[in-house]
N, C-alpha and C positions, 0 to 999 in steps of 0.2 A: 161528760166529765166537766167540772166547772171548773174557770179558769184559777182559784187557788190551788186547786188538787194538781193542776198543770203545773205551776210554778214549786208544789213542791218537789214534783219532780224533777225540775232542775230545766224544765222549758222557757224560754220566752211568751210574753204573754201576746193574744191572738193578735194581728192587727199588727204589730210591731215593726216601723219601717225600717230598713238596709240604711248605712251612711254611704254616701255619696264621695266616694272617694277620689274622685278628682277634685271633686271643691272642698273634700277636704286637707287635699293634698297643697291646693292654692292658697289655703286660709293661712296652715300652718308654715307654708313659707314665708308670706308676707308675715306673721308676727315671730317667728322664731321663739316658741313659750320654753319656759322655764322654770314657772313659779305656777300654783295653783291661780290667782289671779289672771296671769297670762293665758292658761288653759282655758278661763273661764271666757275671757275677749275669744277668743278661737270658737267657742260656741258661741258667743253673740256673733261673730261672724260668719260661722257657717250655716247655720239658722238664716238668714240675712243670702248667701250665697246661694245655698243649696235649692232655698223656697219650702224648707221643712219646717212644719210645722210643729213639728216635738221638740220639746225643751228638751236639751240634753246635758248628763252633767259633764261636768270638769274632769273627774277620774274616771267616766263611761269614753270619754272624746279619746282622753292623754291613752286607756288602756287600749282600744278601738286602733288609734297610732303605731303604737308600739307592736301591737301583734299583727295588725297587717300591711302595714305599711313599713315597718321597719324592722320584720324577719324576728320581731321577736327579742329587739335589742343583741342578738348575737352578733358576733363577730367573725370576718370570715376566716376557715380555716387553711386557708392557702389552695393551690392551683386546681382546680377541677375542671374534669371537661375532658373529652373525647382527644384535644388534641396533646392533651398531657399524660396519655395513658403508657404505661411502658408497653413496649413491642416486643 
């Protein structure tokens, strides 16, 4: 299978490294982004951090963030957990 037939399937193409999400986790607290610009510094610095060599974009990092590292921008629904369960 060649790797367009791959991608239209909806895979990643071969080869394709993981982000680093501790340094990406360091990058984005030292700049605090908020504008495309900002995002973009965040990949020069993790790039720079992480020792990756893949250019990464701006809305692949910000989206990358948002889904795993920040649950998805949801908010939580109030108390959960074993110790709040009713008896």
């Amino acid at each position: 299978m060649s790797s367009a037939a791959n991608l239209a399937k909806g895979g990643r193409k071969s080869g394709t490294k993981n982000y680093k999400i501790e340094a990406l986790v360091d990058v984005v607290g030292s700049v605090l982004p908020s504008s495309t610009k900002q995002w973009e510094r965040v990949g020069e610095l993790y790039k720079i951090t992480a020792d990756d060599p893949t250019e990464r974009m701006a809305a692949d990092i910000r989206r990358t963030w948002m889904t795993k590292c920040c649950n998805g921008g949801k908010k939580p629904t109030g108390k959960s957990g074993p110790e709040n369960l009713i008896k």
